[in-house]
C-alpha positions in Angstrom: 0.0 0.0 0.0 0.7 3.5 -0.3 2.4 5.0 3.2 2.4 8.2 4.1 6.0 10.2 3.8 7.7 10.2 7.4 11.1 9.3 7.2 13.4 12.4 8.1 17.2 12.5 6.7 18.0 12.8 10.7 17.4 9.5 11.2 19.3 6.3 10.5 16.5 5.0 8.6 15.9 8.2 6.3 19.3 7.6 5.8 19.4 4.1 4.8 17.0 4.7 2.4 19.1 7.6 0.8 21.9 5.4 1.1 20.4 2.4 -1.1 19.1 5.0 -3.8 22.6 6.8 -4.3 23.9 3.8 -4.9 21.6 2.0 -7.3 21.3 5.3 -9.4 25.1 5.1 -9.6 24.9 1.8 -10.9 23.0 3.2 -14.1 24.8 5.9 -13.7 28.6 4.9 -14.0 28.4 2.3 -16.5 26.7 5.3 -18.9 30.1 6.9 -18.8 32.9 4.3 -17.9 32.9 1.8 -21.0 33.6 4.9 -23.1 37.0 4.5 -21.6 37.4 0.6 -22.6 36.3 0.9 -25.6 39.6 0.8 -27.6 40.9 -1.9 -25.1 37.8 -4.3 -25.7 38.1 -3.3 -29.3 41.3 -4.3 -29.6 40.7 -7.5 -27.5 37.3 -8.9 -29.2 38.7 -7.4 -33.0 35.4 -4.6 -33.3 35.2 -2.7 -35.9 33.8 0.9 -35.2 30.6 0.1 -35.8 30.3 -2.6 -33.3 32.0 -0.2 -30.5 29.3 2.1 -31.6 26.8 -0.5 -30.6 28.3 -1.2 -27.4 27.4 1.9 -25.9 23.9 2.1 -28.7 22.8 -1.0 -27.2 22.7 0.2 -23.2 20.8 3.8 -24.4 18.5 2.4 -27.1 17.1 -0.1 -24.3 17.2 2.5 -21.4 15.4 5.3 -23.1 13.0 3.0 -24.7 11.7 1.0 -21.5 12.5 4.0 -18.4 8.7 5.0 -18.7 7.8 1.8 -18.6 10.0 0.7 -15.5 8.4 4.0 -13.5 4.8 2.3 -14.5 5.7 -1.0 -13.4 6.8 0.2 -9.5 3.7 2.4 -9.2 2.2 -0.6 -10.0 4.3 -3.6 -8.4 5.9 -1.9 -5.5 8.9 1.2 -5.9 11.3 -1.7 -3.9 10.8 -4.8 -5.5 11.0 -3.7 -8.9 13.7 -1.3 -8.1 15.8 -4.8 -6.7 15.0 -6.6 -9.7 16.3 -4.0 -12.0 19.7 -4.2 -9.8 19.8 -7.7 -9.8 19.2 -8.2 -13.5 21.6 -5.2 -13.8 24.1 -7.5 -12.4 23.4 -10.3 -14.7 24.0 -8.9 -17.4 27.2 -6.9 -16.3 28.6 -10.7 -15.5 27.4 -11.2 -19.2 29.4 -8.0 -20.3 32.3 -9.0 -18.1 32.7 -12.6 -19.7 32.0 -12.2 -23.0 34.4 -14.1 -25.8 33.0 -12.2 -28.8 30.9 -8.4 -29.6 27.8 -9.8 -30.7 27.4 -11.1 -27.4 28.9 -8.1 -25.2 26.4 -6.2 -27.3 23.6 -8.4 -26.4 24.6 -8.2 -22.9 24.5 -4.6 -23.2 21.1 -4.4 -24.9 20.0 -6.5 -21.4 21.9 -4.1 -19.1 19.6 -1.0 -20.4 16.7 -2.8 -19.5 18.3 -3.7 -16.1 18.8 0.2 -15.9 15.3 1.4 -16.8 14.3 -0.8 -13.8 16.1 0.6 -11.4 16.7 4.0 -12.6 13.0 5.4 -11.7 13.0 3.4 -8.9 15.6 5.2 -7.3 14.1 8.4 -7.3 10.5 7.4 -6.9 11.8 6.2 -3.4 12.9 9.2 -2.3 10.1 10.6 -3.0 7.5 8.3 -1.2 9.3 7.7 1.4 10.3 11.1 2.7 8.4 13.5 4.8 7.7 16.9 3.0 10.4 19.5 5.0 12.8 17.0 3.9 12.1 15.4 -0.1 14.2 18.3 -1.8 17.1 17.9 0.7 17.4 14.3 -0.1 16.6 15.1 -3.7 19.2 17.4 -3.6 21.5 14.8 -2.0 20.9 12.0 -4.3 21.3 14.0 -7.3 24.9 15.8 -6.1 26.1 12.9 -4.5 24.8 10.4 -7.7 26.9 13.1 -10.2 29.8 12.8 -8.3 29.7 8.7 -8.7 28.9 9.3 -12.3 31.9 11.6 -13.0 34.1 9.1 -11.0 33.0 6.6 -13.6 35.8 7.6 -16.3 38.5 7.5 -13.9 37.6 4.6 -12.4 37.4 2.5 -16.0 40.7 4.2 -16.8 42.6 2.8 -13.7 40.7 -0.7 -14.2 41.5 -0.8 -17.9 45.2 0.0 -16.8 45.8 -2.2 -14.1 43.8 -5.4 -14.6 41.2 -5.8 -17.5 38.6 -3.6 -19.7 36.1 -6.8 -18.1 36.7 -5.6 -14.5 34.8 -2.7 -16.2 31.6 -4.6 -15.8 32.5 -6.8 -13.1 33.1 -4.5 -10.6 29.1 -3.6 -10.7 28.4 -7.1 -9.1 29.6 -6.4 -5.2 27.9 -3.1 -5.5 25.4 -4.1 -6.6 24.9 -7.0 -3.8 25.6 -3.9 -1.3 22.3 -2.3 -2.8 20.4 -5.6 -2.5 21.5 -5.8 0.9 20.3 -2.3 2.0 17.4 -2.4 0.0 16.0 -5.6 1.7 16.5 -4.7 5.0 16.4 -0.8 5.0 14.1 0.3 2.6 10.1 0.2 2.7 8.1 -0.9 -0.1 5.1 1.0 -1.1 3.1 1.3 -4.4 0.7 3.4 -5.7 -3.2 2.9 -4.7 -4.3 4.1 -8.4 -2.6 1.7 -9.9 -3.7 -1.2 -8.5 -5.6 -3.6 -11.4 -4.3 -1.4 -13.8 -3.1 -3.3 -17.3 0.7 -2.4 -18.2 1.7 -0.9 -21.0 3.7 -3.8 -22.2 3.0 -3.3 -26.5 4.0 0.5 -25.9 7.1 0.0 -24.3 7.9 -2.7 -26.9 6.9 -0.6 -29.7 8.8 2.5 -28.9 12.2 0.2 -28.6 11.0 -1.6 -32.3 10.8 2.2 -33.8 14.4 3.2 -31.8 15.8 -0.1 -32.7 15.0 0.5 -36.7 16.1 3.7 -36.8 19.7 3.1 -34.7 20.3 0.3 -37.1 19.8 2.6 -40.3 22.1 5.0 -39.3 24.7 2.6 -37.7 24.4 0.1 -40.2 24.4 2.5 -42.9 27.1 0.8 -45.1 25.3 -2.0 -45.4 23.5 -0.8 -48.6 20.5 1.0 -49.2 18.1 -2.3 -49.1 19.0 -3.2 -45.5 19.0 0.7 -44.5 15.1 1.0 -46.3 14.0 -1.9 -44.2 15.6 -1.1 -41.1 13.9 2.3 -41.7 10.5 0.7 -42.6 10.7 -1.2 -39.6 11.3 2.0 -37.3 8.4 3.7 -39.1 6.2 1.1 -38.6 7.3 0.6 -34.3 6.7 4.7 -34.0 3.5 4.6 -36.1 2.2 1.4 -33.9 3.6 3.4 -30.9 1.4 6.4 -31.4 -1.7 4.4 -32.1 -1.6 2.3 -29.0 -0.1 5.2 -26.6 -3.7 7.0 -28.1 -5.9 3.7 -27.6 -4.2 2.3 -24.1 -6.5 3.0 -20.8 -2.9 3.9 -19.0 -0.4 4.4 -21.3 3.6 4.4 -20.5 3.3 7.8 -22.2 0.4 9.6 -22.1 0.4 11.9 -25.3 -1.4 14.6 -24.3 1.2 16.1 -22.4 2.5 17.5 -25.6 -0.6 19.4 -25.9 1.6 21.9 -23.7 3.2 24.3 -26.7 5.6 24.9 -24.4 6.3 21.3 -23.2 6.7 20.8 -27.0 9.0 23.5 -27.4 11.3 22.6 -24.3 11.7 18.7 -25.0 12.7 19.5 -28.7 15.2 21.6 -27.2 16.6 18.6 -25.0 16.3 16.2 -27.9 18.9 18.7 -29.9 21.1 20.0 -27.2 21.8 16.2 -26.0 21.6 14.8 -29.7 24.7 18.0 -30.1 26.9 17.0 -27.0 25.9 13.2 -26.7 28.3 12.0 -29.0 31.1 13.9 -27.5 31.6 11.9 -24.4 31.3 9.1 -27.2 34.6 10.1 -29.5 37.0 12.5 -27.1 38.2 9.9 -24.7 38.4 7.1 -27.9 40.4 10.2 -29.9 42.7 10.9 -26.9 43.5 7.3 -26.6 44.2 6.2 -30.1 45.2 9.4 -31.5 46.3 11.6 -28.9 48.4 8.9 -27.4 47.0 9.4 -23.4 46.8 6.7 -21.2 43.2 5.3 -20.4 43.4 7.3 -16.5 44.3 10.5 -18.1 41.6 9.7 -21.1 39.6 9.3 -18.3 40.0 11.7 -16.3 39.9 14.7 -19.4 36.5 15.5 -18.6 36.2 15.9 -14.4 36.6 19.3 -14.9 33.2 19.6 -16.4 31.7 18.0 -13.1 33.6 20.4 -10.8 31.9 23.1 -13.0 28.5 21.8 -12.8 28.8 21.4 -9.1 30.0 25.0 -8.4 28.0 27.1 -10.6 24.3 24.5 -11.3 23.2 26.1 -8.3 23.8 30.0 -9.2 22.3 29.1 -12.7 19.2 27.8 -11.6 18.8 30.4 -9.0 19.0 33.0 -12.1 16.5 31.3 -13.9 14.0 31.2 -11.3 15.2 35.1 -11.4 14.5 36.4 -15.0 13.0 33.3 -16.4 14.9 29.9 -18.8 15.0 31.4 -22.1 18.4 33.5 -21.7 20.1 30.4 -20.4 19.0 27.8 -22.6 19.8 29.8 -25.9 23.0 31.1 -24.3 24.3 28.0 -22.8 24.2 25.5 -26.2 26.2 28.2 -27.8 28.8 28.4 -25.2 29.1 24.4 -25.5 29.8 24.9 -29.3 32.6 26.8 -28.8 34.0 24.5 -26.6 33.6 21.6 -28.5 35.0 24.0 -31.5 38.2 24.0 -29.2 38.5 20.3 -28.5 38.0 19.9 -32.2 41.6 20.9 -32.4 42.9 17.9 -30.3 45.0 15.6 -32.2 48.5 13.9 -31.9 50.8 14.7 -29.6 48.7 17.5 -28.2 49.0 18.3 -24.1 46.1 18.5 -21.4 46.7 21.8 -20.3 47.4 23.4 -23.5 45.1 21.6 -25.8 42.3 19.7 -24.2 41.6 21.7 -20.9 40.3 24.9 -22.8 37.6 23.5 -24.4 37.1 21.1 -21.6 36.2 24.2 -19.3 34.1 26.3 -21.6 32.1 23.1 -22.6 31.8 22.9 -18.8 30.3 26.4 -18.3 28.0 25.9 -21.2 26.1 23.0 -19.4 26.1 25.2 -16.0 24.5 27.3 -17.9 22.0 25.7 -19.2 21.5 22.3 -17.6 19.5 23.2 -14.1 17.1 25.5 -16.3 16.4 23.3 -19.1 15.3 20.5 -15.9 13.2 23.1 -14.3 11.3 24.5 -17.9 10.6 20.8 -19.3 9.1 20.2 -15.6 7.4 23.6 -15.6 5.6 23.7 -18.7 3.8 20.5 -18.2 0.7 19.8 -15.8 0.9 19.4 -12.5 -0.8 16.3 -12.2 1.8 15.0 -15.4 4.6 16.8 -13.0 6.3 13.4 -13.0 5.9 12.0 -16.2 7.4 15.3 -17.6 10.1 14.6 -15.9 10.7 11.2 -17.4 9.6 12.5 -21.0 12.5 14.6 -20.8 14.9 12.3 -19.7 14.2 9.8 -22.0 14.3 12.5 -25.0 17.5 13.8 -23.8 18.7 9.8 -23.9 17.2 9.6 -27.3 18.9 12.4 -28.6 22.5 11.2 -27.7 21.6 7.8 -29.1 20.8 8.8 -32.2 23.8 11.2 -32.4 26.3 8.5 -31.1 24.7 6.6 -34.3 24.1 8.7 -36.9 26.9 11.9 -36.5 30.3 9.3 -37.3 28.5 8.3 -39.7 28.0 11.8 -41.7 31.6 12.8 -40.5 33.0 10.1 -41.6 34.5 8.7 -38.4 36.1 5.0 -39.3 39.1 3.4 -38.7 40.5 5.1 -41.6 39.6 8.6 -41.3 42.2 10.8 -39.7 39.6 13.7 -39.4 36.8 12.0 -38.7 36.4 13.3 -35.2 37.0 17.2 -36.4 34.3 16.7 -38.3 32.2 14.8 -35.9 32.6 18.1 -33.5 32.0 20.8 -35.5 28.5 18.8 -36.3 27.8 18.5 -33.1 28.6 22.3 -32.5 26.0 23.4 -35.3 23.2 21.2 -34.0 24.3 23.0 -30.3 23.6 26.3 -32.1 20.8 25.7 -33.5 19.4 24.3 -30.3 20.4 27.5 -28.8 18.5 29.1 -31.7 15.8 27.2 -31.5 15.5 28.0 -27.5 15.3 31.7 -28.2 12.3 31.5 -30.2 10.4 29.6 -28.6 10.8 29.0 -25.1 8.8 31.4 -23.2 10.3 33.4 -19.6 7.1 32.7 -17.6 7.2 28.8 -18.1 8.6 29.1 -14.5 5.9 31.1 -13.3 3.5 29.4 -10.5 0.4 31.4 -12.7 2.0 30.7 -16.0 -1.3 30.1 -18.4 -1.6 26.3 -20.0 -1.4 26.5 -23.4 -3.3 23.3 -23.9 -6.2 25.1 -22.8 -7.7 28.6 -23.2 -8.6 29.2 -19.3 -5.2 29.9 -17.6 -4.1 27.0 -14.9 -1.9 27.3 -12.1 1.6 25.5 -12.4 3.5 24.7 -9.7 7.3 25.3 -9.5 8.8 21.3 -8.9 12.1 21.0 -8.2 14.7 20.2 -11.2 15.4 16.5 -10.3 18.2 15.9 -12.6 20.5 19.2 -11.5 20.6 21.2 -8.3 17.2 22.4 -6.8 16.0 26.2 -8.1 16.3 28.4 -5.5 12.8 29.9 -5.4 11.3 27.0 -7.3 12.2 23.9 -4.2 11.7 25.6 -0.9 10.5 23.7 2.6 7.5 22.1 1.0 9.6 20.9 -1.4 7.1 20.7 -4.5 8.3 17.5 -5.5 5.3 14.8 -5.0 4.7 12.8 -8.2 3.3 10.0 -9.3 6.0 8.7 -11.8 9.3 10.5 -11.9 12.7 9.6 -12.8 16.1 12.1 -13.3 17.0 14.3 -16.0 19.5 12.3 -18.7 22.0 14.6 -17.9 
């Protein structure tokens, strides 16, 4: 059944419970980042071709962002705990599968697995937090879980680096295993299981969540697959068109749909999602090519590789904070059209980065304004595409957004090598593959500026899917650092389904 909120982050229980869903996020969390590291070591040791590294990390996004909805339905309707421990358990699984594979085709089946593992657990985590905790103290913990769960995630780089160095690129997966039994372990014993009321007899969206991966899955393949020859790229395409088109249909038919589509009846939820899908889609790829690029071109080790990009986590730690503060201030729009254009230019800089090239000199410039872009823009693009929605959809717009800002860096990591011509072979490959990603940042930014509206923060802001105005309530941006004005003592953070921002 459905408890009410009482656990208080002064307690040893409040923070069990905090403790169990740090961990698990960081679960999903690291292994996002760290097999970017290993990816020239396991190509090496399993003889992949580029295409088939660019499935090891397509494989774990296309199944995340296609089944995350879905894992938030199944706890509301299940139980937030037990289908959180399943996810970590089956994320587990599969990492052993990762860690022992003899051949790609099965470390990228074992990846495909692992998503799914991850879209269990992921909304879980948060959902937890946010049943379990009394109301002075959900955005503290909030807060807590999303600091504390970036700081694992940045970790995640180095820590592949030094395991790729020392002992194997497996140990990259294996090393999920005892933390995840650690998670079991808390979660069993420390953590209370609740579900939601509503939900009870409700049928699960299983053909939605199924369809949506069909239509992700076509199009991924097209692009990856691309030199394949037009036949097999028409009927991977047809195949996408016809999962999105039967994805549609049944999301309108269902009684409780893993994506209810009139949510995007919100102009300005529109409007603010397409901007995720673009500035992710521009910046996605990036954590993709630089560390493979300062590996096998550069000539850095897989620690230093790995550790190129901690500088942007220091910056989104520091600043996050100010910049949501300033949004709540004079309103999103400034921000995100200002911030996308800032991460151009830094990825224009570390398009420069080839051999022989130093950290300091070469790599740490556009490392630090790429940084300041995303403070810029990140904790105001959360708070908007939360804003701008309904308040009783509060927490499906936050998973809409995360799993369009995970759709947008899958489909970049798939299609933008391919139109910069990033192979074994091509020496410039990865200049190109940045100054693509920089225009799509700009036009993102463009994009922002016309048509993302100031007052989407507003408590009175008017609905635009409907001609009397509505009152929206200011929730807390769950992916970055709280806003300010927007997450006070109350906290403003009850939903129904909610799970963090793809950042």
């Amino acid at each position: 059944m459905t408890s009410t909120p009482d656990l208080s982050l002064a307690t040893g229980a409040g923070r069990w419970v905090l403790l169990a869903t740090i961990l698990g996020s960081a679960l999903a969390g690291i292994d996002a980042t760290v097999v970017n590291v290993a990816l020239p070591a396991l190509g090496e040791a399993l003889d992949a071709e580029f295409s088939a590294l660019q499935w090891t990390v397509s494989a774990y996004a296309l199944t995340l962002a296609s089944f995350i909805l879905l894992g938030g339905t199944l706890g509301d309707r299940f139980g937030r705990r037990r289908v959180f421990v399943v996810g970590v358990v089956w994320f587990a699984v599969a990492s052993l599968a990762c860690g022992l594979a003899q051949d790609v085709g099965t470390l990228i089946a074992a990846r495909a697995v692992q998503g799914v593992g991850a879209a269990l657990l992921t909304p879980g985590s948060l959902a937890l937090l946010q049943v379990s905790f009394r109301t002075e103290d959900r955005a503290r913990a909030i807060g807590a879980w999303s600091g504390l769960g970036g700081v694992a995630t940045a970790i995640g780089p180095l820590l592949g680096g030094w395991l790729v160095d020392v002992a194997s690129w497996r140990w990259v997966f294996l090393i999920n295993l005892p933390l995840a039994a650690v998670v079991v372990w808390i979660a069993a014993r420390h953590v209370p299981e609740t579900h939601d009321d509503a939900a009870d007899g409700t049928a699960v969206d299983w053909a939605g969540g199924i369809l949506g991966a069909v239509a992700l899955a076509g199009l991924t393949f097209a692009l990856i697959e691309s030199s394949r020859g037009p036949v097999v790229v028409m009927a991977a395409l047809a195949v996408g068109l016809a999962g999105a088109v039967g994805f549609v249909v049944r999301e309108r038919r269902a009684a409780y749909p893993v994506l209810p589509l009139g949510v995007f009846t919100s102009a300005q939820f529109s409007a603010v999602n397409g901007v995720t899908f673009l500035v992710y889609g521009g910046f996605g790829v990036v954590f993709f090519l630089l560390v493979v690029q300062l590996q096998e071109v550069t000539g850095f080790g897989p620690v230093a590789a790995g550790s190129a990009l901690l500088p942007v986590t220091a910056l989104m730690l520091v600043l996050s904070a100010r910049s949501g503060a300033l949004a709540a201030r004079i309103g999103p729009r400034l921000q995100m059209s200002v911030g996308p254009l800032v991460c151009a230019t830094g990825l224009l800089l570390l398009a420069r980065v080839g051999a022989g090239d130093t950290y300091l000199a070469d790599v740490l410039p556009g490392v630090v304004v790429f940084g300041l872009g995303l403070a810029i823009m990140v904790a105001p693009l959360t708070a908007a595409a939360l804003g701008a929605a309904p308040d009783e959809h509060a927490g499906m717009a936050s998973g809409v957004n995360n799993a369009v800002a995970r759709t947008g860096g899958l489909l970049a990591v798939a299609a933008i090598p391919v139109l910069a011509g990033v192979t074994d072979g091509a020496a410039r490959g990865f200049e190109r593959a940045l100054w693509v990603s920089a225009a799509i940042l700009v036009v993102s930014g463009l994009v922002a500026a016309v048509t993302v509206r100031n007052d989407v923060l507003a408590p009175d802001s008017p609905s635009d899917a409907a001609d009397e105005p509505t009152q929206h309530l200011s929730h807390c941006g769950v992916g970055a650092p709280p806003l300010a004005s927007a997450c006070d003592d109350e906290g403003h953070t009850t939903t129904r389904r909610a799970v963090p921002d793809g950042t």
